[in-house]
C-alpha positions as CSV (number, residue, x, y, z in Angstrom):
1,X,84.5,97.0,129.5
2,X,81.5,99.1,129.9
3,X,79.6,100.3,126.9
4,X,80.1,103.9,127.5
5,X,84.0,103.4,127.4
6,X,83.5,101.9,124.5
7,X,81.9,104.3,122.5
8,X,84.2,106.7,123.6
9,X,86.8,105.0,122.3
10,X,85.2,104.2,119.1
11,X,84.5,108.0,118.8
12,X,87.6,109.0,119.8
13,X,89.0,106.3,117.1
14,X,87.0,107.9,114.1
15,X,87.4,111.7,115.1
16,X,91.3,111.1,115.6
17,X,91.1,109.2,111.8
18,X,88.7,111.0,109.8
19,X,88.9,114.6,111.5
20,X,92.1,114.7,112.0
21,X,94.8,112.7,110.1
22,X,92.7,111.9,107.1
23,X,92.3,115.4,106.1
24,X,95.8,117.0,106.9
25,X,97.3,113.5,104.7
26,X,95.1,114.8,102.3
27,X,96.2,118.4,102.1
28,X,99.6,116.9,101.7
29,X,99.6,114.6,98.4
30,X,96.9,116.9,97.1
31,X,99.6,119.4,97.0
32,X,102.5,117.6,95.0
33,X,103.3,116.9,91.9
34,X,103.7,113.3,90.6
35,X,107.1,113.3,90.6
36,X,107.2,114.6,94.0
37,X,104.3,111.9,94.9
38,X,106.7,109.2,93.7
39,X,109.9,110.8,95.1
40,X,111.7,108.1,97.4
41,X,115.3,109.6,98.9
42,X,117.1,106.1,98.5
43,X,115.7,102.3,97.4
44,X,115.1,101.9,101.3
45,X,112.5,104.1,102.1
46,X,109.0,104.5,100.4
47,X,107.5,107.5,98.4
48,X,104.0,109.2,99.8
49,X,102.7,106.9,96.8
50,X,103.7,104.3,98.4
51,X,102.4,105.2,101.9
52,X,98.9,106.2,100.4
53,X,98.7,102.9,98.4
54,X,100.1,100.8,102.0
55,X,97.4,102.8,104.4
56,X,94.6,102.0,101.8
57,X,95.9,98.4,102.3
58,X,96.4,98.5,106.0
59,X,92.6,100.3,107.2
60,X,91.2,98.2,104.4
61,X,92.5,94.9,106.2
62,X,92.4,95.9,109.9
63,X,89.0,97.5,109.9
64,X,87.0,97.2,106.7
65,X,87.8,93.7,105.9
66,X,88.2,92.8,109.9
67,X,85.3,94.1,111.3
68,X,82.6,93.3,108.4
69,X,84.0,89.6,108.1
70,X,84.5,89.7,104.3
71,X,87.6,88.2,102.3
72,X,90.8,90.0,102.7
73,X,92.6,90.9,99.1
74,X,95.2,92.7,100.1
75,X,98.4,92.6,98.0
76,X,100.8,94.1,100.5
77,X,104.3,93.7,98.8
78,X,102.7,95.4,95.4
79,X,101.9,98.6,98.0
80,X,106.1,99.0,98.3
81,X,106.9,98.1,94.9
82,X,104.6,100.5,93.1
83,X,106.7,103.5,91.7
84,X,104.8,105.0,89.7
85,X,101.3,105.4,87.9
86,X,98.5,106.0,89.8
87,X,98.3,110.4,90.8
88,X,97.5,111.6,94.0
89,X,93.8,112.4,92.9
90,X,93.6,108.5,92.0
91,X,95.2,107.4,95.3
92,X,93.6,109.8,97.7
93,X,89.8,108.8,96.1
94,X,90.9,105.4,97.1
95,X,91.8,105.7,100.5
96,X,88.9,108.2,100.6
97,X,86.3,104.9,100.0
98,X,88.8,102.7,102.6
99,X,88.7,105.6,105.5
100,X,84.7,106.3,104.7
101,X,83.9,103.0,104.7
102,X,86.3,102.2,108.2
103,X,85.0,105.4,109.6
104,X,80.7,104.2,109.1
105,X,82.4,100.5,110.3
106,X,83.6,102.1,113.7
107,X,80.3,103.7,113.8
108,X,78.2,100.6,114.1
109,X,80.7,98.9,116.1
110,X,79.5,97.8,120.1
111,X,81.4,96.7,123.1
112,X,81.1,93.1,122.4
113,X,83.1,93.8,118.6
114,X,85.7,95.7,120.7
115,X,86.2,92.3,122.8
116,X,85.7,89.9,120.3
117,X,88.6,87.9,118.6
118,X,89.3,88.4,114.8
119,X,92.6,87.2,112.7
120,X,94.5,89.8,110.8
121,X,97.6,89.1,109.2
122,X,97.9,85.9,110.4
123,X,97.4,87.6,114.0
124,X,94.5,86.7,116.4
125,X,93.4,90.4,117.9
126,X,90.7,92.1,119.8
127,X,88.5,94.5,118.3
128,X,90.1,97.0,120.7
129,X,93.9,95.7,119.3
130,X,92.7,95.9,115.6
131,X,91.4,99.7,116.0
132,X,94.2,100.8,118.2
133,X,97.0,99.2,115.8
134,X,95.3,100.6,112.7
135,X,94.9,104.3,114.0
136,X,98.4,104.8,116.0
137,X,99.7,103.1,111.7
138,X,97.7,105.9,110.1
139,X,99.0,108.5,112.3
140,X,102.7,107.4,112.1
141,X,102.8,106.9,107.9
142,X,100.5,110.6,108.1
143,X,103.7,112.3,109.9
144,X,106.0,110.7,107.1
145,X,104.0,112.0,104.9
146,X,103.5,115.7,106.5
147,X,107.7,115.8,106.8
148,X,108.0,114.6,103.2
149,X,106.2,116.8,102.1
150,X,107.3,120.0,104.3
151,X,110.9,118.5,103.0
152,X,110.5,118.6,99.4
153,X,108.2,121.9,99.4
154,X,110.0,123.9,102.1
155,X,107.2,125.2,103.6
156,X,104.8,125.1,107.1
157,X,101.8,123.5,106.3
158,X,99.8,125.2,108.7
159,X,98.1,122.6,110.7
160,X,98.7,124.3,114.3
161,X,98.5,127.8,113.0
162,X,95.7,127.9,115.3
163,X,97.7,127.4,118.4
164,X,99.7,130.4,120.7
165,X,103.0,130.1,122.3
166,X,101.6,127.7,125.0
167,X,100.1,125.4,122.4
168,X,96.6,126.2,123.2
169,X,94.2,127.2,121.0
170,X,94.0,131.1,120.2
């Protein structure tokens, strides 16, 4: 892989999480209340509380804790059986650090971390795996939480106001 495809990805990998998902998430739970944060529509599905406690859990393992070699302490089941407690202001200033700390991670990171090996979960991955896996998860549980919320406050949120009929930008 040449370098220069590699730093394009990287770039691509922190402007996609910390440009874009990271702060639209953020407008979300920053606009609920606590029940609404801890809402869940049946005992199958997960509240944004949940999602926000599982992403902090997911970029902390796949990047943070991957990349930097330290321990991984993450209590996965306890990020789904959490249903209340913590308030959006709590949760978001947590996943804040995580996607701060992931986002200065993917800065530093060369072509030789994207091809190396690490193990996640149990998994044995490539650098490229890890980022890829950990940005396409924060960008599916950030549209659960954008429909959430739209569902339970009835209302655009205004992300793409920006765009005309032809879904470029005015």
């Amino acid at each position: 892989m040449p370098a220069e495809i590699a730093q394009i990805f990287l770039s691509t990998a922190r402007k996609s999480l910390l440009d874009e998902h990271w702060p639209r998430l953020s407008q979300c739970a920053c606009s609920l209340t606590e029940e609404q944060l801890w809402w869940r529509p049946n005992d199958s599905s997960n509240s944004i509380g949940n999602l926000l406690l599982h992403l902090n859990g997911n970029v902390g393992q796949w990047i943070v804790a991957a990349f930097n070699r330290k321990q991984d302490a993450r209590d996965r089941p306890l990020e789904f059986s959490t249903r209340e407690g913590a308030t959006a202001a709590e949760l978001l200033a947590r996943l804040a650090a995580t996607v701060e700390e992931a986002g200065a991670t993917l800065a530093r990171l060369s072509e030789a971390d994207l091809l190396a090996t690490y193990e996640i979960q149990g998994y044995t991955a490539t650098g490229l795996y890890a980022i890829f896996h950990c940005i396409e998860h924060f960008a599916s549980h950030y549209g659960q939480i954008a429909y959430i919320t739209k569902m339970l406050q009835n209302r655009d949120l205004g992300f793409f106001r920006d765009l005309n009929k032809t879904g470029r930008a005015k």
